[in-house]
N, C-alpha and C positions, 0 to 999 in steps of 0.2 A: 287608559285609566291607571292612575300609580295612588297608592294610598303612601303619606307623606305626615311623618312627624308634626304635631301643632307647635307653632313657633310665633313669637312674640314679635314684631317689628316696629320703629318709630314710624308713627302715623300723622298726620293734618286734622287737627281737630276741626270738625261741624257742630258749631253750637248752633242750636236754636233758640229765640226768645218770646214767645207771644203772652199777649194782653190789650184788651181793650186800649183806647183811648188814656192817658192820664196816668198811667201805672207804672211809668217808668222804664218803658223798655229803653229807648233811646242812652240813657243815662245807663243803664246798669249793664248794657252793650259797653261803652266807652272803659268802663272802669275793670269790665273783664278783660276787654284788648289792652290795657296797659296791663293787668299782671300778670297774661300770657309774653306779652312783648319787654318791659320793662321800658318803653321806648316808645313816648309819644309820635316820635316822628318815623314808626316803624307804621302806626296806623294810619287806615283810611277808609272815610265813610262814605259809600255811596248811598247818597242824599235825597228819596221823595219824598220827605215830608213837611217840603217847604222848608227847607233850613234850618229844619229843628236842631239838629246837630249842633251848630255855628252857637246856639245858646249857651252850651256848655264850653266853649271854647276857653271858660278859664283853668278848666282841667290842664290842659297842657295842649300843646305845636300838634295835635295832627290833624290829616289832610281833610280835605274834603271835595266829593266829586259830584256836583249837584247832577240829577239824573231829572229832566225835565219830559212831560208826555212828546209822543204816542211812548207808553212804556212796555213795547215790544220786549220779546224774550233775545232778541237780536241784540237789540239795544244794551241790554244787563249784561248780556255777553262781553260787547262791547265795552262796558263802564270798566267789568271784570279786568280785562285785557289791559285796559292804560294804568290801574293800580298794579300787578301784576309789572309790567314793564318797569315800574318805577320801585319795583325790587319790597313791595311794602309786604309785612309778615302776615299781618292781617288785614282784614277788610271785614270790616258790617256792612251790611247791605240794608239798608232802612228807608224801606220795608219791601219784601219783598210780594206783600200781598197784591200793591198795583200789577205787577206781571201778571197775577191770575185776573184780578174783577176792573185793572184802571183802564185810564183810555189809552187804547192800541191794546189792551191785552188781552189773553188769552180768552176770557168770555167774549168779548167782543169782536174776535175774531171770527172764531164759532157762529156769533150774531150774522155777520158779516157775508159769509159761506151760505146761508140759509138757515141755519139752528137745527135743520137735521141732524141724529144719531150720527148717522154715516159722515158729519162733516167734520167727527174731529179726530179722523184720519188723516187730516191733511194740519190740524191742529196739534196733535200730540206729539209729530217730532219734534216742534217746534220748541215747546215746553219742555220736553226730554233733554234736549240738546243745552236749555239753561243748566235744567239742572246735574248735568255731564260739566259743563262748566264750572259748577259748586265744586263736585268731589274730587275733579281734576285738577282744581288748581294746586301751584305749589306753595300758597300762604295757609296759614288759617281762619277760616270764614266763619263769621258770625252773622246768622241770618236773623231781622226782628219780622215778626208776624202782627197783623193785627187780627183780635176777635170780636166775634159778635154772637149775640146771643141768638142761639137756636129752638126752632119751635116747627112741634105737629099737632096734626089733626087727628084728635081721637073721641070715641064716644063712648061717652058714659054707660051705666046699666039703663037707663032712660032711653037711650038710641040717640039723646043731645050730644051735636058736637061738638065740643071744647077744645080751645087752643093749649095744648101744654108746653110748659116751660122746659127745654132740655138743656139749660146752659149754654156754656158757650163754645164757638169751634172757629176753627183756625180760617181767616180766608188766604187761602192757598188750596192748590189741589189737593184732594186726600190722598193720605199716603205718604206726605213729602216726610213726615218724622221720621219713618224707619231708616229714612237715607242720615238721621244725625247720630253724631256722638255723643250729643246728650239733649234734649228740649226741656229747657226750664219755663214754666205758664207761672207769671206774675197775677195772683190771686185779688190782690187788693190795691188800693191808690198807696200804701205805705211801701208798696214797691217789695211787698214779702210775697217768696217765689216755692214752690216746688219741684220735683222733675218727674214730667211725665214721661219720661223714657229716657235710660240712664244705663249706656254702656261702661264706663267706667265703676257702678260698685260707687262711689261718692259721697252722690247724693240720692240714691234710690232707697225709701221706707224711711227718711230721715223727717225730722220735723221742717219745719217751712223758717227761712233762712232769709239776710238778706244780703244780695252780692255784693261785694265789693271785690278789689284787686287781689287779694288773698283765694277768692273764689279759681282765676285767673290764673294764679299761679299754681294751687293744687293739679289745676286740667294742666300745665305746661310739664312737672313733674310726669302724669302720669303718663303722656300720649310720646315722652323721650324715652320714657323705658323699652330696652328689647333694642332690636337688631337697625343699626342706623342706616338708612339711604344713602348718605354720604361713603359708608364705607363699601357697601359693595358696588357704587359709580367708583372706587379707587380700584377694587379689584376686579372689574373688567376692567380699565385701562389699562392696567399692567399684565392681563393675561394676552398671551401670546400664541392659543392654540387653540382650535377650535373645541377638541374635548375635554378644554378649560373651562370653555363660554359654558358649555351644556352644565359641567358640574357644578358651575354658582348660578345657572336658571334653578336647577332641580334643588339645589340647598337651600333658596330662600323662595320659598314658594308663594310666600305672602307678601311678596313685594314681586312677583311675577310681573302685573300690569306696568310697575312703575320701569322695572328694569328691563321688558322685552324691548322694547326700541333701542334702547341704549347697546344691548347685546346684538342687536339686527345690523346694530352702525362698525360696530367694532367688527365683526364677524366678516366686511366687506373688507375693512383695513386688513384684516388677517389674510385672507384671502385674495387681495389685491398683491401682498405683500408676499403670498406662495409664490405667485403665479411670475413675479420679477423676478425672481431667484429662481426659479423653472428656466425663462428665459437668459435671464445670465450663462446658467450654466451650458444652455444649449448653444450658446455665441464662444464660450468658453471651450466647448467642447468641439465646435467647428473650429475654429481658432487652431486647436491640437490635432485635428486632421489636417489643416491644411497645411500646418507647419512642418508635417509629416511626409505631404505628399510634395513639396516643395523639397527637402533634405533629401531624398530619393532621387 
């Protein structure tokens, strides 16, 4: 345990976006990846909602990766990975609610197993592992949600009992917002949003807004500020000693995750590169014995 300065680092944004049916996620997804990106053909949308996507295609050139059932958590993975390869900054994923309730997903997996408690032991790494996926990647992801309205069973001072209305909740696993950088819930069909959860300071306690590319570009300001990734992948490659590596693990300690492997790979080149020069010298060094014992 080492207590360690708090320190700022460029980060990957995780947006969230839920709403009903009709509210505009789709759309107001699109328009924050270009003013994160500035770069139509930087985005890409992986696609279950029937090609909803393709409608606004006159936005501008970006991609699109239709994602068709079993909507396995493997499968998302997957979609992830070929955007990803294809170097794209962002990705929406729309929607990611089929992984929890569509077919192949994660409720029906559960179904599948037996619907016992104990079966989604064998179901939750599965889920986990998408969402490792999410915060691992090296784009920035914008996840849309669909909602639906929620309701319990309660009774009256009468002992009647009445269905009440509780609003509405994400179909996705609970929980998944804490994992964002920000979750805006689209309130109405006029596509006006607030944020339910708001690490950036932005848009938390503010009035209800609607997104556009501006929105996009505030998040892309905010999440460059602070210590860049790029630069300390320069300064391991140019370090050349082991209690190098240690001193830029222990100085950027908030980018630990991103940079332990990279330190892991360098640190054998280092160390591959002791051990030749160990060698040389001992070939070197025999060399001078026996040049020795020969002159004699």
């Amino acid at each position: 345990m080492k207590l360690q300065q708090a320190q700022r680092s460029q980060v990957k944004l995780r947006i969230g976006l839920s709403g009903p049916s009709g509210y505009g996620k789709t759309y107001s997804a699109l328009l924050l990846a270009y003013g994160i990106t500035q770069d139509w053909g930087k985005v890409a949308v992986i696609d279950t909602e029937n090609n909803s996507a393709s409608l606004y295609s006159h936005l501008g050139g970006f991609n699109v990766l239709t994602l068709e059932e079993p909507y396995s958590p493997q499968r998302y993975i997957e979609a992830i990975k070929v955007c990803e390869a294809a170097t794209m900054e962002v990705i929406i994923i729309d929607s990611i609610s089929h992984e929890w309730s569509g077919k192949g997903g994660c409720l029906e997996m559960h179904e599948q197993l037996g619907g016992r408690f104990q079966d989604w032991a064998k179901v939750t790494p599965h889920h986990n592992s998408f969402v490792d996926a999410l915060l691992q990647s090296n784009a920035h992801i914008i996840t849309t949600t669909r909602r639906k309205v929620d309701y319990s069973l309660d009774r009256d001072m009468n002992g009647k009992t009445k269905v009440m209305k509780l609003g509405t909740k994400e179909i996705t696993r609970e929980g998944y917002e804490y994992e964002l950088t920000v979750n805006f819930e689209l309130i109405n069909d006029n596509h006006l949003v607030n944020a339910s959860k708001d690490r950036t300071g932005l848009f938390m306690d503010k009035p209800e807004f609607i997104i556009n590319a501006s929105t996009g570009k505030k998040l892309k300001t905010w999440c460059t500020e602070g210590v860049s990734l790029e630069k300390v992948k320069k300064e391991i490659s140019n370090c050349h000693h082991l209690g190098g590596l240690k001193h830029i693990y222990e100085k950027y300690p908030a980018l630990s995750k991103e940079i332990y492997p990279l330190i892991m790979q360098r640190k054998t080149v280092i160390e591959n590169a002791n051990s030749q020069v160990i060698e040389e010298r001992k070939v070197e060094q025999s060399k001078i014995i026996e040049n020795g014992v020969s002159s004699e």
